[in-house]
N, C-alpha and C positions, 0 to 999 in steps of 0.2 A: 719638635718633630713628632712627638706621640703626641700630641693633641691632636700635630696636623692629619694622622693618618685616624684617628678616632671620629674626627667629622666627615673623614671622605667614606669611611666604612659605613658610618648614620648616614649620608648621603647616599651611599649606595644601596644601602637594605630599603631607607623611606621610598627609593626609587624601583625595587625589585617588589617592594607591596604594593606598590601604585601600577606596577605593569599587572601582576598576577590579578588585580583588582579589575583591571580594565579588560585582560582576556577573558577571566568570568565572567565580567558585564557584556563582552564581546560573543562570545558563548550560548548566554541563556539567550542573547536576541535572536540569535542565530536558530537554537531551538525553537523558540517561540515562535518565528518568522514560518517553522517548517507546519507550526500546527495550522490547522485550518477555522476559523471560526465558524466557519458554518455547520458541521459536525462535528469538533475537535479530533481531528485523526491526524496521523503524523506520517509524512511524507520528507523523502525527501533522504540525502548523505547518512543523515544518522540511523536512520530506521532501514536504509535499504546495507547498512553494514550489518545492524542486530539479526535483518533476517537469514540474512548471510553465516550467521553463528547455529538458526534454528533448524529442528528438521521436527517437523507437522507429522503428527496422523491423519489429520484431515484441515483441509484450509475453507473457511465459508468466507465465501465470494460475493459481494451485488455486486451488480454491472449493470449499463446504461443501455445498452441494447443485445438482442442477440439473434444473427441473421443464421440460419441453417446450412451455408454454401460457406462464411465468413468467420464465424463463431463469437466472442467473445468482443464486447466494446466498450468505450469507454469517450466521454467527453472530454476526460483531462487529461493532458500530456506529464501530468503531476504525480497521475496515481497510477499512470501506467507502468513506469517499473516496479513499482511497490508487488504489487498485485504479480506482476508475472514474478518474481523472487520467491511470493510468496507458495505461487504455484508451483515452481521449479525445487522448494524444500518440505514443498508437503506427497503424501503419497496419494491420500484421496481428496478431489476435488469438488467442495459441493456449493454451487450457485444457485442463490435465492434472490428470484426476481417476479416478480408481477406478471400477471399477461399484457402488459401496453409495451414490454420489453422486447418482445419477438415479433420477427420480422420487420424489423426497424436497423437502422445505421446510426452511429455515432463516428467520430472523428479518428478514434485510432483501437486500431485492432491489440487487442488482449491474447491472443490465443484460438486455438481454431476447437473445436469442440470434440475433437477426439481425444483433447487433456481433461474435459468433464467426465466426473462418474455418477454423479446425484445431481439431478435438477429438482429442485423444491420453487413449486410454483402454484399461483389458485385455481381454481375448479373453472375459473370464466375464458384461460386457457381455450381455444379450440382441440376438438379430438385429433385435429390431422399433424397440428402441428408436434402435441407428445406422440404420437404414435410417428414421425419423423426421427424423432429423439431415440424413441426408446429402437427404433433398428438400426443407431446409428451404438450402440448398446451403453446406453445412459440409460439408468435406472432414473425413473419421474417418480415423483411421488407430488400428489396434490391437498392442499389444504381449504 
């Protein structure tokens, strides 16, 4: 009788290492799956719980377009929650984009531009469009 329960307890532990083994195998894919190869950034369950924990003095932002009527855009339906979490636990907002970014549309709206407080953009920028910005009271700054 105690042998018999001494192989069903070996059976049971070699079978409790084999599960724990398989949900960490099941796991890191899981993470991996979230990372992105093209830039390696992390989206997705895990990262939009982390940021849920964090609160920002300031959150830096790209973004794939930005229309002055619209605000905020983005191509991917991936990084879109990320990004707005990331704006909703920080306090100041600052977006660095290019000038081929304005006045363009992308697929889904980020945020409207009255959650911007720093636009960091380049000098090939048009005048009218930072001077748009800055009375809408976003602080431009050009590089």
């Amino acid at each position: 009788m105690r042998t018999r329960y001494s192989i069903i307890n070996m059976l049971v532990n070699i079978g409790g290492q084999f599960l724990t083994m398989l949900l960490s195998f099941i796991g890191r894919m899981v993470f991996i799956r979230c990372l992105s190869a093209a830039y390696l950034g992390v989206n997705g369950l895990f990262t939009e719980e982390m940021i849920r924990q964090l609160h920002a003095d300031m959150a830096f932002l790209s973004v794939d377009a930005i229309d002055l009527s619209s605000g905020l855009m983005s191509f991917s339906m991936e990084e879109m929650p990320t990004k707005r979490m990331m704006i909703q636990s920080a306090r100041r907002i600052v977006v660095l984009c290019d000038h081929s970014k304005f006045e363009s549309l992308a697929f889904v709206n980020i945020c409207p531009l009255s959650s911007v407080d720093i636009v960091i953009t380049g000098k090939e920028t048009p005048p009218a469009i930072l001077e748009q910005l800055k009375e809408q009271g976003i602080t431009v700054l050009t590089a």
